[in-house]
C-alpha positions in Angstrom: -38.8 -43.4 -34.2 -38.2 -40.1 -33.2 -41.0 -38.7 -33.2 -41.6 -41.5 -30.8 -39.1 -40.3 -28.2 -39.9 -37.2 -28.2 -43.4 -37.6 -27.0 -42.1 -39.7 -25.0 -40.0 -37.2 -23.1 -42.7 -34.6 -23.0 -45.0 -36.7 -21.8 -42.5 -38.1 -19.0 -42.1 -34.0 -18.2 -45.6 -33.1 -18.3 -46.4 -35.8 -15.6 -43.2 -34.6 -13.7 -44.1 -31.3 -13.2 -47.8 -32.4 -12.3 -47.1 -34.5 -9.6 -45.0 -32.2 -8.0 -47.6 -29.5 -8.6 -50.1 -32.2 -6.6 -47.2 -32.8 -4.1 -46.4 -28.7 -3.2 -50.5 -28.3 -3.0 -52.2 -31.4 -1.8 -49.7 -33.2 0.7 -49.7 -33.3 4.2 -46.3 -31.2 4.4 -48.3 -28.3 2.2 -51.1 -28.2 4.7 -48.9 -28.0 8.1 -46.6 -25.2 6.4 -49.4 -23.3 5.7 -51.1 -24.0 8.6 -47.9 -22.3 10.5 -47.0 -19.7 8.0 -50.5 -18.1 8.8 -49.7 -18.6 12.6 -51.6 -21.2 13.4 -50.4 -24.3 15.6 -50.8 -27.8 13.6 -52.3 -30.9 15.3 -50.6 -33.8 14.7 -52.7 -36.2 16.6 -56.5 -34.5 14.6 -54.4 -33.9 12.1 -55.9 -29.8 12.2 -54.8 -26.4 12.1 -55.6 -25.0 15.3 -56.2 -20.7 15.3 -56.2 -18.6 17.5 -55.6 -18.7 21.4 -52.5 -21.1 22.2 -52.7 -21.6 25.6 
């Protein structure tokens, strides 16, 4: 039985720490804060990073 648990826990940890691995890499909010952080302009309406001239 507590053998049981403890996979269990690790288990419950390991797919923890890989969804918020997917979430910090692969969500909308990653791609806009990258997108700006490299000086780009993010649009919200294409939902693209724009570069370059921001006139």
């Amino acid at each position: 039985m507590r053998r049981k648990a403890l996979t269990i826990a690790v288990l419950t940890v390991v797919v923890g720490i890989a969804a918020g691995w997917y979430f910090l890499f692969h969500s909308e909010w990653a791609r806009i804060d990258t997108c700006l952080d490299r000086g780009g302009r993010w649009n919200y309406d294409a939902g693209l990073c724009e570069q370059g001239s921001h006139d």
